[in-house]
Backbone as CSV, one residue per row, in Angstrom:
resi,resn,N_x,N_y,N_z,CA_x,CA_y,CA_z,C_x,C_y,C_z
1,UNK,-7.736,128.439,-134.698,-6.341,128.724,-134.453,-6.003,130.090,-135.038
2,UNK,-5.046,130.805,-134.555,-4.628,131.578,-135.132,-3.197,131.723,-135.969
3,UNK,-3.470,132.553,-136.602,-1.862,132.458,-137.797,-1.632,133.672,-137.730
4,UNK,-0.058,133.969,-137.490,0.247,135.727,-137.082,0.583,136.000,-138.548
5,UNK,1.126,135.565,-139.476,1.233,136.314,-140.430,0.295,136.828,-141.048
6,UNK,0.557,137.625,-142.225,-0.412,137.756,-143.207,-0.352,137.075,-144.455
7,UNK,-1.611,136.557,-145.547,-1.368,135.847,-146.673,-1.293,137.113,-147.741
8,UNK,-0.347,137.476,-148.736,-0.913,138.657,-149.602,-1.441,138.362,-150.823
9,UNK,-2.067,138.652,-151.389,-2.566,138.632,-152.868,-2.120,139.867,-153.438
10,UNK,-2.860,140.411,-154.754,-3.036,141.006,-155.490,-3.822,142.228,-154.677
11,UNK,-5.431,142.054,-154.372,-6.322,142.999,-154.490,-6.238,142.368,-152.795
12,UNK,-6.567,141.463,-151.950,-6.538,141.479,-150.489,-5.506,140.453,-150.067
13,UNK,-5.667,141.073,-149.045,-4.732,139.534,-148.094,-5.415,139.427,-147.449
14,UNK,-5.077,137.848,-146.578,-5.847,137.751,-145.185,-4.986,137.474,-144.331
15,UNK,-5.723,137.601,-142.864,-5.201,137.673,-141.505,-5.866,137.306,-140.719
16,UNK,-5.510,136.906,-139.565,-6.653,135.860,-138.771,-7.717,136.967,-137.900
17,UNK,-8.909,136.150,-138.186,-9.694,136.996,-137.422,-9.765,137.313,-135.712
18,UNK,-9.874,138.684,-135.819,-9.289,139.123,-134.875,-11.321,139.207,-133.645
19,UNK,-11.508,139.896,-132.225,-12.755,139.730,-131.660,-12.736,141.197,-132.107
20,UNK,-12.012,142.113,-132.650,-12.687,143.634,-132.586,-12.831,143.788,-133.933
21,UNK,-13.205,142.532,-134.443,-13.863,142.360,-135.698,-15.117,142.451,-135.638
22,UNK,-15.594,142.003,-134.461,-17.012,141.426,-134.540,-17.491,142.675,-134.092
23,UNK,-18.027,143.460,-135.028,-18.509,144.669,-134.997,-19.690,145.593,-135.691
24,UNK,-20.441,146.217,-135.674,-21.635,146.399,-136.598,-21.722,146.390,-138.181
25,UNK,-20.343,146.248,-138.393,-20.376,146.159,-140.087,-20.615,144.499,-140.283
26,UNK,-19.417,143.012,-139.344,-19.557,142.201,-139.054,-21.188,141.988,-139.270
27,UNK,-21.774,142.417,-138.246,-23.155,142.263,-138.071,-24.190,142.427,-139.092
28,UNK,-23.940,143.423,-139.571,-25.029,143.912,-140.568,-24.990,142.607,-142.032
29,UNK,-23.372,142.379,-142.174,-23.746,141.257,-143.117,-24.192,139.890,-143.003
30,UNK,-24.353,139.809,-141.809,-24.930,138.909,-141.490,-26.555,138.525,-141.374
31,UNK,-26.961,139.843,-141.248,-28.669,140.066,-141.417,-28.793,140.399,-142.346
32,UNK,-27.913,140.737,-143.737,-28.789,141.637,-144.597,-29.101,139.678,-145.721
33,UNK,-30.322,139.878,-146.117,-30.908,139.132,-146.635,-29.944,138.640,-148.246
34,UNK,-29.319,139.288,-148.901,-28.411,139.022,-150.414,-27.234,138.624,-149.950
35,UNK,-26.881,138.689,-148.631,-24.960,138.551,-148.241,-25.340,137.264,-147.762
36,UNK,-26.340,136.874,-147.197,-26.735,135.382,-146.579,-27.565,134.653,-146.673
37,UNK,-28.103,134.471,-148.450,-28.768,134.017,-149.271,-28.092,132.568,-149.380
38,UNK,-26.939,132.327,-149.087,-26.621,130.951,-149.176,-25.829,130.914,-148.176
39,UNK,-25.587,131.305,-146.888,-25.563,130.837,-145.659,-26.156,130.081,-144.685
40,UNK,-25.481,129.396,-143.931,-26.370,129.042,-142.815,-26.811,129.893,-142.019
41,UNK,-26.429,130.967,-141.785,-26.310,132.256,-140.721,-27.889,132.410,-140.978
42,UNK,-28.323,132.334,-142.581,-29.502,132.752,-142.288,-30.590,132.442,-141.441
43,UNK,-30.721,131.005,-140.996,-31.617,130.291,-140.701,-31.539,131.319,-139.121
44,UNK,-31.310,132.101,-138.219,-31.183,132.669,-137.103,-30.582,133.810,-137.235
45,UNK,-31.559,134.931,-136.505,-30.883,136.045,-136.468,-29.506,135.930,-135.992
46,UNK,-28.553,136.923,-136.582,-27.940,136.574,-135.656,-27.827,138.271,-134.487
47,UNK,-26.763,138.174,-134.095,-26.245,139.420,-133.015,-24.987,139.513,-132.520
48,UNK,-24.676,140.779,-132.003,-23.036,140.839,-131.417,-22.826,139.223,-130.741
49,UNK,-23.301,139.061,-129.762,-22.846,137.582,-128.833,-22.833,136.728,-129.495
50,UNK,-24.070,136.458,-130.647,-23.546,135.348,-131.580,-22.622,135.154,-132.166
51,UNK,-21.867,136.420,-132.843,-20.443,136.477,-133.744,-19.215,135.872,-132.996
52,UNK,-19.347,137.064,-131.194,-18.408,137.068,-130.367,-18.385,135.317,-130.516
53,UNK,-19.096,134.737,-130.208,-18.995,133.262,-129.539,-18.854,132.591,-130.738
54,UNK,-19.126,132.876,-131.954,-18.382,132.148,-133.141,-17.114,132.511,-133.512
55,UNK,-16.519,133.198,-133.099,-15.061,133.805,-133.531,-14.363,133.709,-132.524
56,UNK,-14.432,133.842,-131.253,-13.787,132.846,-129.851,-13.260,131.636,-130.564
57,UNK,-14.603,130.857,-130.542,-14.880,129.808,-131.048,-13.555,129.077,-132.458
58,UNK,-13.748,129.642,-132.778,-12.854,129.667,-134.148,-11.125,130.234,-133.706
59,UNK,-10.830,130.926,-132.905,-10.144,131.225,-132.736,-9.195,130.306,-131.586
60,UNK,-10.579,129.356,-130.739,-9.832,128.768,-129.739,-9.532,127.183,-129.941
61,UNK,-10.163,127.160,-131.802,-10.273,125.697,-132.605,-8.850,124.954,-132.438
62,UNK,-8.593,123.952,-132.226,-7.562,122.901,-133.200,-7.651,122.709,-134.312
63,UNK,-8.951,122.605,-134.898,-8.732,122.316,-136.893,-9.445,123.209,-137.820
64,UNK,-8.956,124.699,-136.856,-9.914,125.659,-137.772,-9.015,126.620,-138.065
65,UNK,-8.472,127.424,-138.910,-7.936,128.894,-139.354,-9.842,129.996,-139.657
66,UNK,-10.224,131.043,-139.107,-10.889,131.929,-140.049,-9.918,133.182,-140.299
67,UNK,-10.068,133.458,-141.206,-9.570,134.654,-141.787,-9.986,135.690,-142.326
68,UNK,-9.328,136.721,-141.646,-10.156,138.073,-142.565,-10.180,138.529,-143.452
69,UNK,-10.609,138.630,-144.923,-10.256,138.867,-146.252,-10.254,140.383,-146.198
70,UNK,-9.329,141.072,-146.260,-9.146,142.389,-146.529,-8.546,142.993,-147.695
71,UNK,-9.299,144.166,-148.062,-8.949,145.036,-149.375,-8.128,145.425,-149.418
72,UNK,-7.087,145.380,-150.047,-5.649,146.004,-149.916,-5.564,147.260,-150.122
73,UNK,-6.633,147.821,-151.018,-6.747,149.420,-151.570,-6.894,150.115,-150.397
74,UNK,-8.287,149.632,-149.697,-8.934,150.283,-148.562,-8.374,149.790,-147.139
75,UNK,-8.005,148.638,-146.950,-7.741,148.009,-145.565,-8.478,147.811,-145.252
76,UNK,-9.911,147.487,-145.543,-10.907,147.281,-144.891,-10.811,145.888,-145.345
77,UNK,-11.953,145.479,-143.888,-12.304,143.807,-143.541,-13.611,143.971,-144.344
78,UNK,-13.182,142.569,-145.578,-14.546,142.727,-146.550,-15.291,141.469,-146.637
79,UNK,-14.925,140.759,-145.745,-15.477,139.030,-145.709,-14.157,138.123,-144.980
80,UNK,-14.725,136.869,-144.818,-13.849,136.094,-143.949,-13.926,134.889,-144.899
81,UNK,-12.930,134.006,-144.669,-12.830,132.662,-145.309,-12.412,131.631,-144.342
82,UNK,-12.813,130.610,-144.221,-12.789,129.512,-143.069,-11.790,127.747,-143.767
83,UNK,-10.835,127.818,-142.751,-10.231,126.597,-143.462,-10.596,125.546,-141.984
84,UNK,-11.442,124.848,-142.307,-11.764,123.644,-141.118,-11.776,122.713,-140.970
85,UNK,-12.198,121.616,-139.844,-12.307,120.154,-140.279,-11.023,119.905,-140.958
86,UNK,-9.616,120.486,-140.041,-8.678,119.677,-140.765,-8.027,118.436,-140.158
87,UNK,-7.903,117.514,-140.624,-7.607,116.260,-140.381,-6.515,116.170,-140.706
88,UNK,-5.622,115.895,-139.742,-4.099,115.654,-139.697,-3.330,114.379,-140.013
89,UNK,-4.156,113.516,-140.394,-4.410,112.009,-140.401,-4.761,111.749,-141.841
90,UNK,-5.503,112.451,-142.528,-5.598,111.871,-144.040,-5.159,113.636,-144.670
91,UNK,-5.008,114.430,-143.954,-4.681,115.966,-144.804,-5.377,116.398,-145.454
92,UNK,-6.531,116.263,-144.710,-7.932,117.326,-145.748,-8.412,118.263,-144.998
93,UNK,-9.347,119.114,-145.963,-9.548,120.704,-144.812,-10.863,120.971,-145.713
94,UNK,-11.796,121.211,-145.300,-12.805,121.802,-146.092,-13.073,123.786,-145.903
95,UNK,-13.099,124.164,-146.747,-13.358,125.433,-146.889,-14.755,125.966,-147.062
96,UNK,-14.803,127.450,-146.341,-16.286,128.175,-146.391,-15.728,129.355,-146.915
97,UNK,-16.574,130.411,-147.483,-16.367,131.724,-147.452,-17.408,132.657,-147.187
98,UNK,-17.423,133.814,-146.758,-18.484,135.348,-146.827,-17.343,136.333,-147.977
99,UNK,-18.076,136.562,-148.300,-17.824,138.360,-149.061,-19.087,139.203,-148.894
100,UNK,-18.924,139.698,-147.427,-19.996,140.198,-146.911,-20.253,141.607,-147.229
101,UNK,-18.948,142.296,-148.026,-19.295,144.200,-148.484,-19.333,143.524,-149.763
102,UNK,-21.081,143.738,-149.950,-21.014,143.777,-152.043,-20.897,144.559,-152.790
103,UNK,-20.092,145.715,-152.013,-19.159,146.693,-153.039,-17.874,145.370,-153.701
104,UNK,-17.571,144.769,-152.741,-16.606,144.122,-153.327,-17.012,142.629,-154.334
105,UNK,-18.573,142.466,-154.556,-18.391,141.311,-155.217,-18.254,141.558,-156.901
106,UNK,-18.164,140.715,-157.337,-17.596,140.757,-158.827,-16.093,140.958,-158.969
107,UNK,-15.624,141.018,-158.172,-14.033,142.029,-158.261,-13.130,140.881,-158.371
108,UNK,-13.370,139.831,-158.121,-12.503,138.407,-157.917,-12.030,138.496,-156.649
109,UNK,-12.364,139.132,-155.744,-11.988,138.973,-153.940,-12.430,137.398,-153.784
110,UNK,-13.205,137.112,-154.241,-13.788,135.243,-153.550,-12.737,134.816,-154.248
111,UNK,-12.433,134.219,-155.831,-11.893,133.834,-156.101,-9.816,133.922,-155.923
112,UNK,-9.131,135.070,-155.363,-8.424,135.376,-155.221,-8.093,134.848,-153.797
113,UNK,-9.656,134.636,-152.363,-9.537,134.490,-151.393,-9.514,133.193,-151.326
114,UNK,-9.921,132.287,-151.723,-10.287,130.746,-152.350,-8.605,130.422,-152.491
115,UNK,-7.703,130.598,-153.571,-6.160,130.669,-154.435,-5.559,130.755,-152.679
116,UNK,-5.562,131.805,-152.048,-4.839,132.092,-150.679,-4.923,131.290,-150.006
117,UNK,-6.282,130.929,-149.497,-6.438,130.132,-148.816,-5.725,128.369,-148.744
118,UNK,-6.260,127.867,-149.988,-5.597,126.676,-150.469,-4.006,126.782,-150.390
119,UNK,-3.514,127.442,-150.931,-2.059,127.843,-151.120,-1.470,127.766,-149.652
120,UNK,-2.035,128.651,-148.410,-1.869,128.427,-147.244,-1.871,127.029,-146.714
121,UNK,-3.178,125.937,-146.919,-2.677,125.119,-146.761,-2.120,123.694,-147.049
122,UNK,-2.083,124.434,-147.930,-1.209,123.149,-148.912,0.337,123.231,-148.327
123,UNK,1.372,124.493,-148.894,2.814,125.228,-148.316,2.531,125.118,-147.170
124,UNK,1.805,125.445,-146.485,2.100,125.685,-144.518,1.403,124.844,-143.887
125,UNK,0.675,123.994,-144.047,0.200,123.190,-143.539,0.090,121.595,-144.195
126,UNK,1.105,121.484,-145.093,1.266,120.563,-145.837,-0.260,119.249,-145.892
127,UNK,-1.117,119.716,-146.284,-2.227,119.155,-146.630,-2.546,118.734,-148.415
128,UNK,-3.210,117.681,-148.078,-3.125,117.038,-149.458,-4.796,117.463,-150.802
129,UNK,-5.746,117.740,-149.634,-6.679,118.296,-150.367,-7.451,118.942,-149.409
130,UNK,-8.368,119.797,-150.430,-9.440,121.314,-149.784,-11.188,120.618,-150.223
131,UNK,-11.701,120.559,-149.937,-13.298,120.462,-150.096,-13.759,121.449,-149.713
132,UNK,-14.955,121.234,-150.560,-16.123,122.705,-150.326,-17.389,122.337,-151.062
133,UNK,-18.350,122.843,-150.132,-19.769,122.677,-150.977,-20.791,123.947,-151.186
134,UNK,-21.123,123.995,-152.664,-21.940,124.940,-152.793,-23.606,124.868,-153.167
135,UNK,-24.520,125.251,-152.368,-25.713,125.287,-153.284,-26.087,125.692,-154.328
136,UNK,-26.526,124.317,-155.259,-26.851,124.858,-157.082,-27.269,126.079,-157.491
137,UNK,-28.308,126.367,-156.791,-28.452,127.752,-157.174,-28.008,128.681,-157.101
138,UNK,-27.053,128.657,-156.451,-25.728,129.691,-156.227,-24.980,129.683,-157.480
139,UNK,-25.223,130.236,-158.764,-24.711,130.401,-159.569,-23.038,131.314,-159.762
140,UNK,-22.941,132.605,-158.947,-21.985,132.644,-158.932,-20.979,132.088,-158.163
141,UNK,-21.330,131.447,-156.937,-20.579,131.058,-156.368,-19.852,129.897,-156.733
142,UNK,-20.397,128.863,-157.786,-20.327,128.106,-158.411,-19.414,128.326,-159.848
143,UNK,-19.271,129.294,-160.072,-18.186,130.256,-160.951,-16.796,130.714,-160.104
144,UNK,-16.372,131.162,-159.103,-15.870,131.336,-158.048,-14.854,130.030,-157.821
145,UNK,-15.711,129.235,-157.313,-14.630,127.961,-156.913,-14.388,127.415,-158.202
146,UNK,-14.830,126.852,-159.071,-14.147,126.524,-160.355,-13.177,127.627,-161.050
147,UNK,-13.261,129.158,-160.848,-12.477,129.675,-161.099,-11.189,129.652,-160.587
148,UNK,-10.958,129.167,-159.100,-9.976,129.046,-158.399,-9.343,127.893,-158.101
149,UNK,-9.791,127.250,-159.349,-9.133,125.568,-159.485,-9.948,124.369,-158.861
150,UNK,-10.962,124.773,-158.452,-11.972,123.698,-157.600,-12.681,122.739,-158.499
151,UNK,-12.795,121.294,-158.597,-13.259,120.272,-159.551,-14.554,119.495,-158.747
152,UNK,-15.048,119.890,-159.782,-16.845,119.301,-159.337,-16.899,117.857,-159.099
153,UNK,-16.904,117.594,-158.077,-16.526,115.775,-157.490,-18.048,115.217,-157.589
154,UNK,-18.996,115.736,-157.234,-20.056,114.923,-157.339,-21.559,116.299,-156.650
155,UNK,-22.862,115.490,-156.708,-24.145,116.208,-156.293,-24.857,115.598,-155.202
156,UNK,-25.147,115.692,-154.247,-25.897,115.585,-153.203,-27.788,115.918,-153.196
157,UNK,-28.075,115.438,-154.066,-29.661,115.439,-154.658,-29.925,115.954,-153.479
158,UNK,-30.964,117.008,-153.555,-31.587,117.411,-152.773,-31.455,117.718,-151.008
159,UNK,-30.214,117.732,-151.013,-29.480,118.094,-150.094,-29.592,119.298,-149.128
160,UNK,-30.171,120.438,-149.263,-30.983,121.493,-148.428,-31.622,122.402,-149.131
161,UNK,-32.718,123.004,-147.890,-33.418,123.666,-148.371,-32.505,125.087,-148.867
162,UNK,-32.792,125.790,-150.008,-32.127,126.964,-150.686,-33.171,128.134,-149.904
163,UNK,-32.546,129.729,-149.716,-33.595,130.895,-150.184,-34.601,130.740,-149.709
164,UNK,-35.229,130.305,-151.092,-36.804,130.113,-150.817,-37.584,129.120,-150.425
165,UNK,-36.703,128.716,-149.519,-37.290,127.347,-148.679,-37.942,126.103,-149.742
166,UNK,-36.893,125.842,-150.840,-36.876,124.694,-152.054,-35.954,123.953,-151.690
167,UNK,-36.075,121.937,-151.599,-35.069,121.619,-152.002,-33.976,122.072,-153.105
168,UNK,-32.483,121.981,-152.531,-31.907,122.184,-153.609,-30.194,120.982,-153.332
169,UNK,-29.964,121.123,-154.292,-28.943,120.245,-155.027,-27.712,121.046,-154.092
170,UNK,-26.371,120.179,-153.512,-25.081,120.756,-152.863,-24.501,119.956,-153.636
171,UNK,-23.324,120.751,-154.440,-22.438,120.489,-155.289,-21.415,120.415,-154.357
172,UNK,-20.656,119.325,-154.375,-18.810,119.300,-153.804,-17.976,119.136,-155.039
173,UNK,-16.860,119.871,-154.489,-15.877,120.166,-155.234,-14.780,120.102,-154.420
174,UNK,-13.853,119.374,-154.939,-12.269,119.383,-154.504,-11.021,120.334,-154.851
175,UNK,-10.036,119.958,-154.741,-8.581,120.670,-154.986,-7.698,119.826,-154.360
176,UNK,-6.657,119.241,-155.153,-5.957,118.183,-154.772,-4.306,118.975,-154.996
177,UNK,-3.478,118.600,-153.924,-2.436,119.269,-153.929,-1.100,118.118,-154.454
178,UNK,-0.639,118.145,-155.518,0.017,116.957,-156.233,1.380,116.985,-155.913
179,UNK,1.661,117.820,-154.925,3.091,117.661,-154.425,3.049,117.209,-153.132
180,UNK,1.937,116.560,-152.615,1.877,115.535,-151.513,2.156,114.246,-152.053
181,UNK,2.656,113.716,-151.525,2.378,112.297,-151.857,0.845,111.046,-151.207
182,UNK,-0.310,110.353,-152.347,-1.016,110.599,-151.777,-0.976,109.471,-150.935
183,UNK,-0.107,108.529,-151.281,0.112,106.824,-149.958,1.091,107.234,-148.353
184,UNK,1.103,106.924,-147.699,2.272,106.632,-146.448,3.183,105.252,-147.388
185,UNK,4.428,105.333,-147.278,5.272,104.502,-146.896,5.830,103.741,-146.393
């Protein structure tokens, strides 16, 4: 789906991803081997038509927002964040992210994009909780969502292969929005 506004932060806002996104910078983070070390993207090259047809895709969803995380300094598109799988029926949404320019990692762009995101739909989409899963070895990323209020719900033993083609451990983590109410009436 798309959302015409913009969300603002501090250091980026986001905005819905647009198709003249999907463009060789798009691309390149998608092949370069450290930006999609804990992606699925990795498992397949990808290419322009692949993006195009995932961002259509996303764009022509019922229970999907992606968004473009942009630098407020620069205006540049520095990663996307995905609110999906939302269920209108129990009010849950699970979240993904890229921070695909690693000029920008360390800076708190994930964690700042994570805060937006939720906030979006909690206020505008009156949803009651966010899920997300990270692979263990993803150490920072695992810093990231707990930084942005995310609570370690449980471990999925051996749950996919990591990197270097090792089982590895998927951590879920929640975010519960306490100004829902969580029964029907």
């Amino acid at each position: 789906m798309i959302y015409e506004e913009r969300i603002y932060g501090e250091k980026i806002y986001l905005r819905s991803v647009e198709m003249s996104d999907c463009n060789e910078r798009y691309l390149s983070w998608l092949n370069d081997p450290d930006v999609n070390k804990y992606l699925e993207t990795r498992h397949s090259v990808q290419n322009m038509n692949t993006i195009r047809q995932y961002v259509s895709s996303e764009i022509n969803s019922s229970d999907s927002y992606l968004f473009a995380i942009i630098n407020r300094e620069t205006d540049e598109h520095v990663g996307n964040i995905r609110l999906s799988c939302i269920n209108r029926f129990h009010l849950t949404a699970e979240v993904a992210i890229l921070i695909g320019d690693k000029i920008c990692w360390g800076k708190g762009f994930g964690t700042e994009a994570y805060i937006l995101v939720v906030g979006f739909a909690f206020e505008k989409l009156g949803l009651y909780k966010c899920t997300l899963g990270v692979i263990a070895s993803n150490v920072a990323g695992l810093k990231v969502v707990e930084k942005a209020g995310f609570l370690r719900e449980g471990v999925l033993k051996e749950q996919t292969l990591n990197y270097l083609n090792q089982r590895d451990d998927a951590i879920r983590y929640g975010i519960i929005n306490n100004s829902v109410q969580k029964t029907s009436e």
